[in-house]
C-alpha positions as CSV (number, residue, x, y, z in Angstrom):
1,X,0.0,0.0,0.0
2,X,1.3,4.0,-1.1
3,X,2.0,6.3,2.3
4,X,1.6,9.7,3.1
5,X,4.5,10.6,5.7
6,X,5.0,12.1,8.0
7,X,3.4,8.9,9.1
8,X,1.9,8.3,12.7
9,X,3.1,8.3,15.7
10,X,3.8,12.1,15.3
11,X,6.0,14.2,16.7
12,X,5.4,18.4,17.1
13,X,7.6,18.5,14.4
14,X,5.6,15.8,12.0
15,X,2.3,16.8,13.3
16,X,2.6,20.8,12.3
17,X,4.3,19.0,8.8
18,X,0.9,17.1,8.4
19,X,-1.1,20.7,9.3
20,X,0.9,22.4,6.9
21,X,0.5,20.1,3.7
22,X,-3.2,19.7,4.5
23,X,-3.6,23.6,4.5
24,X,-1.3,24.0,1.3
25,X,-3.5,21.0,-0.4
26,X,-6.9,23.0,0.4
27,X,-5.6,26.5,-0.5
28,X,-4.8,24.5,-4.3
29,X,-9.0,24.3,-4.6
30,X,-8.2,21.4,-6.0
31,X,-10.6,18.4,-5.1
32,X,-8.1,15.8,-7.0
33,X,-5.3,16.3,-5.4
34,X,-7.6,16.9,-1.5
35,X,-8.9,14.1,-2.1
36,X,-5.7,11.5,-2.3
37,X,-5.0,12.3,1.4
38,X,-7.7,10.4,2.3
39,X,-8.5,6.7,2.7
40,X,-10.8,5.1,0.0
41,X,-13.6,5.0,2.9
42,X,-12.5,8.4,4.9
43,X,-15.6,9.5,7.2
44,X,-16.6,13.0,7.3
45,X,-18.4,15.2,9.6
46,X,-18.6,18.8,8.0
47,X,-21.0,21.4,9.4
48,X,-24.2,19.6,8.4
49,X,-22.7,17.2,5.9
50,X,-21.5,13.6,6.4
51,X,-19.5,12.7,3.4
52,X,-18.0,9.1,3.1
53,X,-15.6,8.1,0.9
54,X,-13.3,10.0,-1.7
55,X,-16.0,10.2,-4.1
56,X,-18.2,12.0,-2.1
57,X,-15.7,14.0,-0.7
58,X,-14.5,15.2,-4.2
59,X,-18.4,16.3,-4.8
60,X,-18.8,18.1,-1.1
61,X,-15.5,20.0,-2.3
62,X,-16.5,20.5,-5.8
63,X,-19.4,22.6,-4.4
64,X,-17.7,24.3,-1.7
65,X,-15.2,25.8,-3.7
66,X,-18.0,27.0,-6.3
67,X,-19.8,28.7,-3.9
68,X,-16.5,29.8,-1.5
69,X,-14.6,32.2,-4.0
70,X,-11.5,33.2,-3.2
71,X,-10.8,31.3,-0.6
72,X,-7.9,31.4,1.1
73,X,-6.8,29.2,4.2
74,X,-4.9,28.9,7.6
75,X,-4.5,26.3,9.9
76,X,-2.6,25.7,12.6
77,X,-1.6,22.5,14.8
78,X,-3.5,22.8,18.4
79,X,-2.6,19.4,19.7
80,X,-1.4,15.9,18.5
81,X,-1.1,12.2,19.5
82,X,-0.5,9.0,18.5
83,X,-2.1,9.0,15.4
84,X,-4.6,12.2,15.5
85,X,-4.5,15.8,15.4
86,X,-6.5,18.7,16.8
87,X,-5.9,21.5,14.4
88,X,-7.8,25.0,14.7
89,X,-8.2,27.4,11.1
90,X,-9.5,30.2,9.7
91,X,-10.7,30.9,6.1
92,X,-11.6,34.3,3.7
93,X,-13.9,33.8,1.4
94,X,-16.7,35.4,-0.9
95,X,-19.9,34.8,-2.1
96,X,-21.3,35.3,-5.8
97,X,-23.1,38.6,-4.4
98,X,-19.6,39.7,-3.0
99,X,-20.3,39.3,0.7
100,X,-17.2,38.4,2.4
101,X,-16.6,35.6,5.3
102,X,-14.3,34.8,7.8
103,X,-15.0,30.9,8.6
104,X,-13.5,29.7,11.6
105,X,-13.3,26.2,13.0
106,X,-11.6,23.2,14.3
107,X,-11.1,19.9,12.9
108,X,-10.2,16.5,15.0
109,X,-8.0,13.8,12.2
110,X,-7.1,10.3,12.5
111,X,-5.2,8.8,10.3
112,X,-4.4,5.1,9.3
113,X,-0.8,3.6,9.7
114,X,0.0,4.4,6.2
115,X,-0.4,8.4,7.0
116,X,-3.7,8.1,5.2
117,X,-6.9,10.4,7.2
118,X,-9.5,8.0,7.8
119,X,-11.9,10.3,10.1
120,X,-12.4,14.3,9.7
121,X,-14.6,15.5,12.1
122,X,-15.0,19.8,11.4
123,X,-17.0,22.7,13.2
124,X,-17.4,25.5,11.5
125,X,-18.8,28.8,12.2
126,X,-18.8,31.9,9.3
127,X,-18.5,35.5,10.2
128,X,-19.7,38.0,7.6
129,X,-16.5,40.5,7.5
130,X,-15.9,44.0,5.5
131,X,-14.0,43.2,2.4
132,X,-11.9,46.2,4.5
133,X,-11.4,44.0,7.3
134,X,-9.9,40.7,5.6
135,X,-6.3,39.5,6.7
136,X,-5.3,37.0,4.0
137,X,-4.3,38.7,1.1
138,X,-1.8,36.7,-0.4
139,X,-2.6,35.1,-4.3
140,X,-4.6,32.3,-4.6
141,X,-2.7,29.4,-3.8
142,X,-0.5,28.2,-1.4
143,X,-0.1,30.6,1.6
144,X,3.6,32.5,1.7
145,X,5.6,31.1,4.3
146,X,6.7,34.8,5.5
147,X,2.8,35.3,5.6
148,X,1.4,36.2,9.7
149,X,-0.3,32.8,10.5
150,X,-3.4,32.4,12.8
151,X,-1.7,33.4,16.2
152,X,0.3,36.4,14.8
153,X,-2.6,37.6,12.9
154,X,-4.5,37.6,16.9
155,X,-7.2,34.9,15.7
């Protein structure tokens, strides 16, 4: 079987490794590559939404990122063991009327032996912001490493 290192049991160091490719693979809006993180029968728990498997996880993304525009991501490692990590995030985003967010939310993971995420358990709640007041400004993409991250930034 293929494996994702870092693989489990993490370390601080492999853990904030995991948190930063995770954050870098979302901020690509790419449900593909998302998507190959995960095991074949991953289990979900977003917001409402209870996604299982990579197919259906590929379709919940699809639709989040059509309706999430210019979405731009940070997350950052909260707490770690064995084989699961407590991460914490923030997103920007914007609607099709131009009404801007600030999601925030924490997600609990647990991966498989192979460094694969088997469970992804997420709450989420969305602040409507001032397109003044938005902090992430870098390009689309992955976020610049010299770029303030959630604690800097005071969130």
């Amino acid at each position: 079987m293929d494996s994702k290192p870092p693989l489990p049991p993490f370390t601080a160091d492999t853990a904030a490794q995991k948190v930063r490719m995770a954050e870098d693979a979302w901020n690509s809006r790419d449900p593909d590559r998302v998507v190959q993180v995960y095991t074949e029968d991953s289990r979900w728990r977003n917001r409402a939404e209870f996604p299982v498997g990579r197919s259906q996880i590929r379709e919940f993304l699809q639709h989040k990122w059509a309706k999430e525009l210019d979405y731009r991501l940070i997350k950052e490692l909260w707490a770690y063991t064995d084989n699961r990590i407590a991460v914490r995030f923030a997103y920007e985003w914007h609607d099709d009327a131009g009404n801007w967010f600030r999601s925030y939310g924490n997600e609990n993971w647990e991966f498989n032996e192979y460094g694969f995420m088997q469970r992804r358990f997420a709450s989420i709640n969305d602040l409507p912001i001032e397109a003044d007041d938005r902090l992430f400004h870098w390009p689309l993409g992955r976020r610049p490493d010299e770029h303030a991250g959630l604690s800097e930034l005071g969130l």
